[in-house]
C-alpha positions as YAML, in Angstrom:
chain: A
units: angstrom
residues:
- id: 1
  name: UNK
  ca: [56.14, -31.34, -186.08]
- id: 2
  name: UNK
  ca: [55.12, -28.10, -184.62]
- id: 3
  name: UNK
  ca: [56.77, -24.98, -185.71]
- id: 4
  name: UNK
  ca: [58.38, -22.83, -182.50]
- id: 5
  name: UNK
  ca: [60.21, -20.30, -184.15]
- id: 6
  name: UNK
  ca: [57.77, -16.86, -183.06]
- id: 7
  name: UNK
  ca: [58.61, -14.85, -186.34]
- id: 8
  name: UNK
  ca: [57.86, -17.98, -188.32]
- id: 9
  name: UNK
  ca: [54.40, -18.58, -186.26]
- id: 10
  name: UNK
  ca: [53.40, -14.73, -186.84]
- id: 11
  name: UNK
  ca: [54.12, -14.54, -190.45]
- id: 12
  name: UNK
  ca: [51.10, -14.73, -193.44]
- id: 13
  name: UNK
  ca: [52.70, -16.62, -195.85]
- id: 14
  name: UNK
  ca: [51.38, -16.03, -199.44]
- id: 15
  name: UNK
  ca: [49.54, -13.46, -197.69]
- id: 16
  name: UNK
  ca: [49.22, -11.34, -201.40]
- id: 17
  name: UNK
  ca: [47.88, -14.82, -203.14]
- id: 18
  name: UNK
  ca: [45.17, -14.94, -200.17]
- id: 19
  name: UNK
  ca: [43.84, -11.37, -201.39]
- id: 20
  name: UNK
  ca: [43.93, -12.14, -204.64]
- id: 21
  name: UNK
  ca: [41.21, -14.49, -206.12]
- id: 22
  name: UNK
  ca: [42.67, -15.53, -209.22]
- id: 23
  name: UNK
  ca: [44.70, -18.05, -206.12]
- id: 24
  name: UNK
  ca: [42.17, -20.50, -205.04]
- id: 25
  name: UNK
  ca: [42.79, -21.13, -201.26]
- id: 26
  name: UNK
  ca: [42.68, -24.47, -201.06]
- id: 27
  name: UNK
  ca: [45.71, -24.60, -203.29]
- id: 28
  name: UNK
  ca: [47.51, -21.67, -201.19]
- id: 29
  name: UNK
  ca: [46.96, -23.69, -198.03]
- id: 30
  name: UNK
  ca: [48.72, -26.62, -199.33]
- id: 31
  name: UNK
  ca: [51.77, -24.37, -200.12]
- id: 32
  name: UNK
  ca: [51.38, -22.48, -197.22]
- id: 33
  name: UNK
  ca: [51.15, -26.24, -195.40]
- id: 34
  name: UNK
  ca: [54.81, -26.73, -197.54]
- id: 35
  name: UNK
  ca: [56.40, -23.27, -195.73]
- id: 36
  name: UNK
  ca: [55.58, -24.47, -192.59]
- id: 37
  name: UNK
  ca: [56.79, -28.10, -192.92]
- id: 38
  name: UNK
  ca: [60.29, -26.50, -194.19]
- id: 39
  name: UNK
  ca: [60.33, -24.39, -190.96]
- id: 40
  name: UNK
  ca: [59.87, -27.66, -188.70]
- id: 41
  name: UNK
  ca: [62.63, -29.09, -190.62]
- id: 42
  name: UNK
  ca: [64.98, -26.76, -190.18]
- id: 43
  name: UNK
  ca: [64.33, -26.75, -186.94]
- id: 44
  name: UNK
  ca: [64.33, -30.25, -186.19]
- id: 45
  name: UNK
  ca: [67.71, -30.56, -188.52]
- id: 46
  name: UNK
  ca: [68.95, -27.69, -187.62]
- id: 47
  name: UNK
  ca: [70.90, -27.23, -191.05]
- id: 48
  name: UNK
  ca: [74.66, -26.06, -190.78]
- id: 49
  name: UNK
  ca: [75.59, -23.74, -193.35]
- id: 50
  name: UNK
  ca: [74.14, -22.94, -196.93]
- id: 51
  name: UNK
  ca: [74.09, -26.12, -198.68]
- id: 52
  name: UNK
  ca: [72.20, -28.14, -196.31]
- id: 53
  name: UNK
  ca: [69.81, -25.24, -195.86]
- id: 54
  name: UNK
  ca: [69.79, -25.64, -200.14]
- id: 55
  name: UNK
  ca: [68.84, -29.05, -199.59]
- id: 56
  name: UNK
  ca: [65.92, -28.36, -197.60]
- id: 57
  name: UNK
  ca: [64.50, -25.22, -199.42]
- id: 58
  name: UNK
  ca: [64.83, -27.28, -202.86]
- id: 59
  name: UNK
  ca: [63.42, -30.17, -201.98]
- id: 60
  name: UNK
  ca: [60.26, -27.58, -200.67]
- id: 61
  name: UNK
  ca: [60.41, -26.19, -203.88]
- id: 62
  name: UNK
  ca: [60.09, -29.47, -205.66]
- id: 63
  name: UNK
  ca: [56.74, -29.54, -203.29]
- id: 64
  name: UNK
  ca: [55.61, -25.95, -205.13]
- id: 65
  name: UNK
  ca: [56.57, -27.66, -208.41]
- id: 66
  name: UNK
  ca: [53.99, -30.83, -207.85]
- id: 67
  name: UNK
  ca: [51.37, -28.03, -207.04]
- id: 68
  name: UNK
  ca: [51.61, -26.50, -210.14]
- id: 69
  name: UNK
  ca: [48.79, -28.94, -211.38]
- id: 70
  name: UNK
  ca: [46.36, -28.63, -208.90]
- id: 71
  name: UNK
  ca: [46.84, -24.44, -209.38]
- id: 72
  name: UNK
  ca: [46.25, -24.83, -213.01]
- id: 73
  name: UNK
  ca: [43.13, -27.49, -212.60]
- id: 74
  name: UNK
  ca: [41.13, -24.81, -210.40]
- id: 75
  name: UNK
  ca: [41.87, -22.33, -213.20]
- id: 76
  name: UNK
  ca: [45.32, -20.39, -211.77]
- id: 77
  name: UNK
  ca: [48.92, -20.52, -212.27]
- id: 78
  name: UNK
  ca: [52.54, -20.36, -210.37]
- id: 79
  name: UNK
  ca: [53.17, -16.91, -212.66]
- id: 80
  name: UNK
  ca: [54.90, -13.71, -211.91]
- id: 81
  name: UNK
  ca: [52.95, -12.47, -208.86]
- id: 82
  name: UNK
  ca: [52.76, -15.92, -207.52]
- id: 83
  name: UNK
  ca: [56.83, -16.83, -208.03]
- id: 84
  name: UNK
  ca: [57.88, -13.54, -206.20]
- id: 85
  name: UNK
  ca: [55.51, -13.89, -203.62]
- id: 86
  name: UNK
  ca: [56.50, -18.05, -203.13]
- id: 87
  name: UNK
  ca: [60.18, -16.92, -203.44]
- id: 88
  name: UNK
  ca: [59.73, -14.15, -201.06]
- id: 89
  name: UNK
  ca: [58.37, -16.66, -198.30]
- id: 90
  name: UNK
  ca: [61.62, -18.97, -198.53]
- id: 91
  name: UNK
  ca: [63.95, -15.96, -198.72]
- id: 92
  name: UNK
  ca: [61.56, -14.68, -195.41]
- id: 93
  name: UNK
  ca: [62.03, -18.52, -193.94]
- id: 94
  name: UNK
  ca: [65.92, -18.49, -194.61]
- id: 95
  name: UNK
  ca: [66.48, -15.05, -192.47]
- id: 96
  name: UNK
  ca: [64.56, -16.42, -189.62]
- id: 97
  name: UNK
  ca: [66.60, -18.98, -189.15]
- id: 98
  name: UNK
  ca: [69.89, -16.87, -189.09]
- id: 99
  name: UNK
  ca: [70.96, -17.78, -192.76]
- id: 100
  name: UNK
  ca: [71.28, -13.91, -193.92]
- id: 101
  name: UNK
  ca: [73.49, -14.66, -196.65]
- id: 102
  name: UNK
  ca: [71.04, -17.25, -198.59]
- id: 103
  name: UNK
  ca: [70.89, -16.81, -202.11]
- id: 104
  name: UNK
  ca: [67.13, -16.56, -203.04]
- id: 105
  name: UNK
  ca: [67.65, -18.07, -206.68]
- id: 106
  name: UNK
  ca: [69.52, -20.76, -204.96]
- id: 107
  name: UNK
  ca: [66.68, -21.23, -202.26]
- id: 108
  name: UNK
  ca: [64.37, -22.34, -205.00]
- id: 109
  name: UNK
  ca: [66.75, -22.98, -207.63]
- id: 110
  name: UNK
  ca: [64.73, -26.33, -208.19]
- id: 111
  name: UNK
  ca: [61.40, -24.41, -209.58]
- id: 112
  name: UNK
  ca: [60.00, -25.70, -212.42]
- id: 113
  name: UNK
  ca: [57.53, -22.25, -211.82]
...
């Protein structure tokens, strides 16, 4: 599925992690590769309200969660910098799509990060 959504295509996400290279890419790309499969699904399922855009953010999150290994088996971590910057992504992702009144916390509440 192919993301159409312009602010979503123009957007660096974990653009801080890239500059940073405590992050190893590879890693970032597969989470970046996560934000952007989100984005086709809420496009494609075009989510009515909060709680089904929950569903979809969480179950994203639970794809950040099975990352967690391959971050900490090339020597990183989902810490401090990393959780805002993730968090700030899905909270970015949520107000592109017209859901203003997400709760971040709740977009991710599913982190095990």
């Amino acid at each position: 599925m192919a993301v159409g959504d312009q602010q979503v295509t123009g957007r660096e996400f974990l653009k801080v992690l890239y500059r940073d290279d405590y992050y190893p890419d590879a890693v970032l790309d597969r989470g970046k590769d996560v934000l952007l499969r989100l984005c086709a699904r809420i496009e494609a399922e075009r989510p009515v309200g909060l709680a089904a855009l929950y569903v979809l953010t969480q179950a994203a999150t639970g794809e950040f969660n099975d990352l967690q290994e391959a971050f900490e088996e090339a020597g990183s971590d989902i810490e401090t910098v990393a959780r805002e910057a993730i968090a700030e992504d899905f909270w970015f992702v949520a107000q592109a799509y017209g859901f203003a009144d997400a709760d971040v916390e709740e977009l991710i509440a599913t982190r095990e990060w």
